[in-house]
Legacy VTK file of the C-alpha trace (Angstrom):
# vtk DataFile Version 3.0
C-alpha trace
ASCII
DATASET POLYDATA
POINTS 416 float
18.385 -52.194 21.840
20.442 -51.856 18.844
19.217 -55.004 17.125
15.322 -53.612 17.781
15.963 -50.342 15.630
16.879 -52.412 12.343
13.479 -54.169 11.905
11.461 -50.316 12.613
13.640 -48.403 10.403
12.826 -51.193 7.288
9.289 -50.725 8.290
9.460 -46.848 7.862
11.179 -47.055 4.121
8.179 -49.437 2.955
5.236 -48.188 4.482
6.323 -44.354 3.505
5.876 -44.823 -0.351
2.678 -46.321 -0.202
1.447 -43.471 1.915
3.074 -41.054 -0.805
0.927 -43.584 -3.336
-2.231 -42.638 -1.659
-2.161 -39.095 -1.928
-5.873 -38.108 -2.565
-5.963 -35.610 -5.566
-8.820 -33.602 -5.612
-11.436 -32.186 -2.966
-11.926 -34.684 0.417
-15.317 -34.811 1.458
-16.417 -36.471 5.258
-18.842 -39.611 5.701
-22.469 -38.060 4.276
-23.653 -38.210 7.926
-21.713 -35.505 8.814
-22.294 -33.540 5.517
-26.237 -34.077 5.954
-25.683 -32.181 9.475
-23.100 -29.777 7.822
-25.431 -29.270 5.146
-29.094 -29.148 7.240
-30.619 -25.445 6.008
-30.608 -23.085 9.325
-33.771 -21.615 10.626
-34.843 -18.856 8.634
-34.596 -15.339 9.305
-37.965 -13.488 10.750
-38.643 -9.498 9.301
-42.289 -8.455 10.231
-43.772 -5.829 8.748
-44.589 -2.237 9.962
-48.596 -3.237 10.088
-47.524 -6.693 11.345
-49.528 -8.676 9.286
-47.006 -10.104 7.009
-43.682 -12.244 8.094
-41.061 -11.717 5.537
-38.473 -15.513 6.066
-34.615 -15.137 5.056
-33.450 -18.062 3.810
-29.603 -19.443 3.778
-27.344 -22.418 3.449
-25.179 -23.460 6.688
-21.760 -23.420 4.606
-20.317 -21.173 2.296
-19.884 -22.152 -1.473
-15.945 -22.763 -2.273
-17.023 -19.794 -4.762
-18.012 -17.448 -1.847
-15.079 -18.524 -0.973
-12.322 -18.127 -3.299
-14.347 -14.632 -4.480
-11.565 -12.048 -4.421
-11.140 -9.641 -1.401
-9.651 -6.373 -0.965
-8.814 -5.028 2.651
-9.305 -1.400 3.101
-9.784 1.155 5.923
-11.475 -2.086 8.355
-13.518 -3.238 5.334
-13.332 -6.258 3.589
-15.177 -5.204 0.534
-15.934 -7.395 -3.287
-14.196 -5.741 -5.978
-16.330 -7.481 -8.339
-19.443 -5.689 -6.803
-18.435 -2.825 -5.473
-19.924 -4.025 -2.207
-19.236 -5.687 0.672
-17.157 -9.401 0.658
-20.313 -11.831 1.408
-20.418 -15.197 2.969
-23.410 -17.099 3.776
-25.752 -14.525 2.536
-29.735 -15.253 1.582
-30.626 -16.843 -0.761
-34.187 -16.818 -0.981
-37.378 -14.973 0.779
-40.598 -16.298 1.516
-43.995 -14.228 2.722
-46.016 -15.779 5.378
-49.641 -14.638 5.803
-49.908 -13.951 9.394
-53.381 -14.613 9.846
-53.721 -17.772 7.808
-50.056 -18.947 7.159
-50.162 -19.149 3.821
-46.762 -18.766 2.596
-45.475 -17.537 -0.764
-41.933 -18.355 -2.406
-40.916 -14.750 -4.149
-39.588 -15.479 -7.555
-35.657 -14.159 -7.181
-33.038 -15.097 -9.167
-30.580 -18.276 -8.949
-27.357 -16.664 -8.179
-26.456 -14.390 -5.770
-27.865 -13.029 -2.222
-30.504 -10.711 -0.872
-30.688 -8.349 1.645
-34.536 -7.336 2.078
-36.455 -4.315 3.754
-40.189 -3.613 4.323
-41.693 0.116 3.114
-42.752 1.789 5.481
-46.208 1.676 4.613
-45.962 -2.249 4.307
-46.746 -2.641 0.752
-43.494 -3.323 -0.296
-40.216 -4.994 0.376
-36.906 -3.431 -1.943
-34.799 -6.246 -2.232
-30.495 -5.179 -2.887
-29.802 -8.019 -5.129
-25.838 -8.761 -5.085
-24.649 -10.389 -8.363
-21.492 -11.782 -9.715
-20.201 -8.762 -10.877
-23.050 -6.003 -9.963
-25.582 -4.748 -7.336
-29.053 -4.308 -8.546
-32.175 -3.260 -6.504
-35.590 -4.865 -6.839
-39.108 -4.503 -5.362
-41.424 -7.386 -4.411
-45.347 -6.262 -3.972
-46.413 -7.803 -0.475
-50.207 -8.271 -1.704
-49.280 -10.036 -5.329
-45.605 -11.298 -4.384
-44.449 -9.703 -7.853
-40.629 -9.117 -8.355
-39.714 -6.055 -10.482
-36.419 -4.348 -11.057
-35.907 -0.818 -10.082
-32.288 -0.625 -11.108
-30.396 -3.131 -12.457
-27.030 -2.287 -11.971
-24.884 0.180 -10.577
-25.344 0.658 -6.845
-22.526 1.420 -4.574
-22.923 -1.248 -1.550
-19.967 0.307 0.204
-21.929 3.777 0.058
-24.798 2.658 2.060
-26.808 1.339 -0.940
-30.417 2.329 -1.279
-32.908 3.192 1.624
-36.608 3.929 1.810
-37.910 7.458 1.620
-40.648 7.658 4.675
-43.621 8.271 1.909
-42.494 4.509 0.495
-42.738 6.308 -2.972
-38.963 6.311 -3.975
-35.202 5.552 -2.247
-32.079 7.452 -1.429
-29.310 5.770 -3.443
-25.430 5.610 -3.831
-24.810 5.235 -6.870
-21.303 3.993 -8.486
-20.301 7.517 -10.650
-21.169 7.168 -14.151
-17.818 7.298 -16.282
-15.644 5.728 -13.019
-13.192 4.026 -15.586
-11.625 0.321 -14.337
-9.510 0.341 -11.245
-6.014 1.422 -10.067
-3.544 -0.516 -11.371
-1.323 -1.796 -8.838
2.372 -0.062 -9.174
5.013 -2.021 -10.945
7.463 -0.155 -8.919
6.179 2.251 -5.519
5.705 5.497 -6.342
6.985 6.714 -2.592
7.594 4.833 0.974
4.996 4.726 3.072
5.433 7.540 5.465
3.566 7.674 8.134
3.866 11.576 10.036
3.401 11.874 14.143
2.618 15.577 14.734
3.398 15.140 18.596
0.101 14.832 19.851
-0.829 12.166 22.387
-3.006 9.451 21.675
-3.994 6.218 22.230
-2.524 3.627 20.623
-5.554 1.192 19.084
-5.078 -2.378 17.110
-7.319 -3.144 14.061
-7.897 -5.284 11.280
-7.908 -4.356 7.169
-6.193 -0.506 7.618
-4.891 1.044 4.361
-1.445 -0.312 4.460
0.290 2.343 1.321
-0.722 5.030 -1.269
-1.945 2.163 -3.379
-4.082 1.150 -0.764
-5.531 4.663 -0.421
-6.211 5.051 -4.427
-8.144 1.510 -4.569
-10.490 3.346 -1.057
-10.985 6.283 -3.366
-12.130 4.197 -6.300
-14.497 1.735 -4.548
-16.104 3.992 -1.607
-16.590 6.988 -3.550
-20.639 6.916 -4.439
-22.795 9.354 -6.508
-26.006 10.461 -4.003
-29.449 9.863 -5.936
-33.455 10.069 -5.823
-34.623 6.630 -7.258
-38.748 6.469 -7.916
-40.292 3.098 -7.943
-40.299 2.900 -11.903
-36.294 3.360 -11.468
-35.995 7.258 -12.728
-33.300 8.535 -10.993
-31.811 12.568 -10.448
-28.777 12.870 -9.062
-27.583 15.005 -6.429
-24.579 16.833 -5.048
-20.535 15.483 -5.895
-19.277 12.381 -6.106
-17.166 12.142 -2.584
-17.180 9.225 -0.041
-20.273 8.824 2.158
-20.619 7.796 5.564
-23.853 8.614 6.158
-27.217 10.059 4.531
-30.342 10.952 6.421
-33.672 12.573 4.645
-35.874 14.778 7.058
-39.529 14.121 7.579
-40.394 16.162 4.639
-38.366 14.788 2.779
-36.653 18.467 1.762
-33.668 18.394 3.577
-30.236 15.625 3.981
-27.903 15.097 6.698
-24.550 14.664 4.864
-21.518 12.579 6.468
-18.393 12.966 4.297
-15.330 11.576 4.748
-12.242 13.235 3.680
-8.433 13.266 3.891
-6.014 13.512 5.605
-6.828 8.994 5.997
-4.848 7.282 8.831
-2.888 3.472 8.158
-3.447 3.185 12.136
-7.346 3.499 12.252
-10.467 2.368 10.176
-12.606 4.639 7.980
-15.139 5.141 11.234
-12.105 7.268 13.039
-11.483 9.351 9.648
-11.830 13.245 9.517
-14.937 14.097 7.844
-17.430 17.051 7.756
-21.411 16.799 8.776
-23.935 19.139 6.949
-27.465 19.812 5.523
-27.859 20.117 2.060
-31.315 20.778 0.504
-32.735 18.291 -2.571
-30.278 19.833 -4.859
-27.209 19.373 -3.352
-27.102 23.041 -1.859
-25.176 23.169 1.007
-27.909 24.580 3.782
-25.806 24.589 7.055
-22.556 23.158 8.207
-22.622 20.993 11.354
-19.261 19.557 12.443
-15.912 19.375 10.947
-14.908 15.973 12.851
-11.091 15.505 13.352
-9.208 12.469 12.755
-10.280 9.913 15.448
-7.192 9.572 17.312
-7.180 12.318 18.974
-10.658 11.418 21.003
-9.789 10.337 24.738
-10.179 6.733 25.409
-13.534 5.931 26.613
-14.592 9.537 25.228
-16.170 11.576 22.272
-14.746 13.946 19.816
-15.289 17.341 20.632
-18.106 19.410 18.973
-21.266 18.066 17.651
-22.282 14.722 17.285
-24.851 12.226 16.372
-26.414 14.487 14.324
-30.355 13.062 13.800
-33.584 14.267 12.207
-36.613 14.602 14.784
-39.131 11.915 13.440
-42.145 13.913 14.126
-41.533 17.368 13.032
-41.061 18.568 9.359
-37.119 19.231 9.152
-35.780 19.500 12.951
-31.965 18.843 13.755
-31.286 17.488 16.560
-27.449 16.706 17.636
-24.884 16.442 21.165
-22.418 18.510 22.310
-20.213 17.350 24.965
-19.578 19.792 28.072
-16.356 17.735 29.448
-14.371 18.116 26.496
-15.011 14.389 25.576
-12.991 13.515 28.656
-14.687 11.537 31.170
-11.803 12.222 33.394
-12.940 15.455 33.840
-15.312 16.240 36.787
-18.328 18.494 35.383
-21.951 18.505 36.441
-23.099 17.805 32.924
-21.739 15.977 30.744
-23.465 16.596 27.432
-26.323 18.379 26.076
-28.399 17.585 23.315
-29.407 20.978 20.628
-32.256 21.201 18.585
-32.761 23.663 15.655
-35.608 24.013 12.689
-35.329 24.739 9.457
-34.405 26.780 7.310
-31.407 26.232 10.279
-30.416 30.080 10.327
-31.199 30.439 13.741
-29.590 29.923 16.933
-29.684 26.311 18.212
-31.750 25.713 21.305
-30.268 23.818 24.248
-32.882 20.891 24.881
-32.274 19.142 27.748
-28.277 18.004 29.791
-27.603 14.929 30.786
-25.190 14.326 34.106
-23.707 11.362 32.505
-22.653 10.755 29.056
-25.648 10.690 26.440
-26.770 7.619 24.953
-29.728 8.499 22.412
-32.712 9.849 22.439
-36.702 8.352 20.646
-40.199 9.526 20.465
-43.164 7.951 20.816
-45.732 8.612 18.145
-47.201 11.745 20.939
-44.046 13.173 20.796
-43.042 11.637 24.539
-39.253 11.596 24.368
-36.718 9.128 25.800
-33.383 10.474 26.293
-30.702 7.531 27.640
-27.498 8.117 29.658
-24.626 5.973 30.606
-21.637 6.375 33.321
-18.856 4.566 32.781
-16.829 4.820 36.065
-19.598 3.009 37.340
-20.968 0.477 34.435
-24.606 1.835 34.910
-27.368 3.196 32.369
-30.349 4.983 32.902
-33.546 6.494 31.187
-35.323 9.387 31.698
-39.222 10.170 29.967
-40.359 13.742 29.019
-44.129 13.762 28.915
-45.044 17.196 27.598
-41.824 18.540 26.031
-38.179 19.681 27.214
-39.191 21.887 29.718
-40.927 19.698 31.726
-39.560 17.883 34.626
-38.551 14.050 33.116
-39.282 11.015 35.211
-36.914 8.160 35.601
-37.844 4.927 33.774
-35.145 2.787 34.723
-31.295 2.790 35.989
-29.723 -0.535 35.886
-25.966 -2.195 35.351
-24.934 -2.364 31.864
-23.136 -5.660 31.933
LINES 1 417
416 0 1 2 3 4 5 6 7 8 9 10 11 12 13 14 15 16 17 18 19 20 21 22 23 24 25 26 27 28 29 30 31 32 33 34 35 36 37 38 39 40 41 42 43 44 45 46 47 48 49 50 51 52 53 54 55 56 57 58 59 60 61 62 63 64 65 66 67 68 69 70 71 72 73 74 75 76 77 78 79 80 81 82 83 84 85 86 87 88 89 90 91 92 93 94 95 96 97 98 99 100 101 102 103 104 105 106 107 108 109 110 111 112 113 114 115 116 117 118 119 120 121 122 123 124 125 126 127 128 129 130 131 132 133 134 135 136 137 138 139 140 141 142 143 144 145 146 147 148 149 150 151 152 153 154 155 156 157 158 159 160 161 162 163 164 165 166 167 168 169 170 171 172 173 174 175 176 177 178 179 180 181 182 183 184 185 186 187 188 189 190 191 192 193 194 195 196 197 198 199 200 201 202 203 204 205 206 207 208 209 210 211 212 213 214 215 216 217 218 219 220 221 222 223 224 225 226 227 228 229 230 231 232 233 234 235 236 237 238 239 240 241 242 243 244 245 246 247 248 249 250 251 252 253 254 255 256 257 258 259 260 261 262 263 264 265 266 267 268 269 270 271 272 273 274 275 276 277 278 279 280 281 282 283 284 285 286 287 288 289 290 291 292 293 294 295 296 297 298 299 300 301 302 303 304 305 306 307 308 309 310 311 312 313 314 315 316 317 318 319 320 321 322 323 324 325 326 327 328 329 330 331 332 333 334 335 336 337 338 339 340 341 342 343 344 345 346 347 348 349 350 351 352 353 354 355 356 357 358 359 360 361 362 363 364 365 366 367 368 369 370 371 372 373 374 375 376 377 378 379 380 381 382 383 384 385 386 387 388 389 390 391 392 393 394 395 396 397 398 399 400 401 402 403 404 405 406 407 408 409 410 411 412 413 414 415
């Protein structure tokens, strides 16, 4: 056995510096069979529009680009967000939009730029599709016309992606924007030396302890969410004039009424957590007017880790226009504390109130198990969902001719 290791251990000294020899020095790419199937374009993307005569296809490669790539990436609050464009990080995104005539299926290739991806939405009325536009460095919105296939830009710079970006007003005439503030300056510098530890404070309350991805991580961290979340609110018309409205502040949410006179606010505010994403951060819920006037305050929201597990926060909640009256709230209240371990005959109810919202809410309807949304049909039926969790089930219940009447069971049915 001895005399058999002397002949292997020669063969190891002169194969290993030819293998060192070999050392490929640049990129490695497979046989082109298995790039041709690497590389084969996916099916598009559908998006029909509201009068359903027009197919809008989303078009994207299989693979990222090594540019997509190596892009830089910041983590913060359960976001992984481009600091380049103020929006999110983006892999794979589209890369080009084509309209398809229904009827005939005559298809159109919209003239978009080279670089960069597009995230596309219909108007309401049909007529038009805004187009967010992410750059190398910027987020710009344009319009396409659905009869013509014309591409114009609305704004070409500036949007805040992280702030929900721009949205269709229900008249198709204009958008509700965040904006990045004008003046923002360049970014936080990171600290050559900490400024403080990170100290993290329990207050003795219980709570449930929950594992996620991207949290703020130091007071660094927390500077660079200020700088890149915080969004300036906006009225943008189709010709790209644009009024302002209300502070500069971090957004989670902005909903125009029916009329169009009146905005549910979501805005996030301190004290932020390093355990839980932005989602679970205190914030406040109100209506403002056009302006920026603050009409009624909804819910001050606390910090999300004191909801029970498998609960709701306390208060209201969902807070939602009603899509067929002028300026309606409508928003839940739980009557079990947000504990399903509690044994109550109801266990939320949703509220309704009109505008100018200086009356006292009405209680529309309870639900026995926990609510799960509500939706109209164009008569003003209304659909108002319910789940248990104890025993996995959901359920649906259909008022014909308003609140008061007696609703009628559509379905009830496992949720797995």
């Amino acid at each position: 056995m001895k005399r058999l290791l002397v002949p292997a251990l020669i063969g190891l000294i002169v194969v290993a510096p030819a293998a060192q020899q070999q050392t490929p020095s640049g990129y490695l790419t497979p046989p082109k069979v298995i790039m041709d199937i690497m590389d084969a374009e996916p099916l598009p993307g559908v998006l029909l529009s509201p009068d359903r005569k027009t197919m809008l296809m989303t078009h994207r490669r299989s693979m990222p680009t090594l540019a997509e790539v190596a892009s830089p990436m910041l983590r913060l609050a359960g976001s992984r967000i481009s600091p380049l464009t103020n929006g999110p990080h983006i892999l794979n995104g589209t890369i080009a939009l084509t309209l398809k005539d229904v009827a005939t299926g005559a298809e159109r290739k919209l003239a978009l730029p080279s670089e960069g991806s597009f995230s596309p939405s219909f108007s309401p009325d049909g007529r038009k599709i805004a187009i967010t536009h992410t750059a190398a460095n910027t987020i710009r919105l344009l319009v396409a016309d659905v009869a013509t296939g014309q591409v114009t830009t609305v704004l070409d710079r500036g949007i805040n992606g992280l702030g929900g970006g721009c949205s269709w007003l229900d008249d198709s005439t204009g958008f509700l924007c965040s904006l990045v503030p004008a003046g923002r300056g360049p970014a936080p510098a990171p600290p050559v030396v900490p400024t403080s530890p990170n100290i993290q404070e329990n207050k003795g309350t219980v709570a449930a302890g929950r594992t996620y991805q991207d949290l703020l991580a130091s007071a660094y961290d927390e500077q660079l969410y200020d700088y890149y979340f915080t969004a300036q609110p906006a009225w943008v018309s189709l010709t790209g004039a644009t009024t302002t409205f209300g502070r500069p502040a971090i957004y989670q949410g902005l909903q125009v009424s029916t009329n169009r006179e009146y905005v549910i606010v979501t805005r996030i505010k301190r004290p932020y957590s390093y355990l839980l994403p932005s989602s679970s951060f205190p914030r406040d819920v109100e209506v403002w007017d056009r302006t920026g006037r603050v009409v009624r305050a909804i819910a001050d929201v606390p910090m999300g880790d004191v909801v029970p597990v498998n609960g709701v926060h306390q208060g209201a909640r969902n807070a939602q226009w009603h899509p067929l009256e002028p300026a309606t709230l409508l928003w839940v209240e739980a009557l079990d504390k947000g504990d399903i371990r509690n044994k109550v005959p109801h266990r939320d109810r949703l509220m309704s109130l009109a505008a100018p919202f200086t009356g006292t809410p009405l209680e529309a309807v309870k639900t026995t198990w926990r609510f799960g949304g509500v939706s109209f049909t164009e008569r003003g039926v209304a659909i108002v969902a319910e789940s248990d969790r104890a025993s996995r089930m959901t359920r649906s219940w259909i008022y014909d001719k308003g609140w008061s009447s007696t609703p009628r069971k559509i379905w009830e049915k496992g949720q797995e």
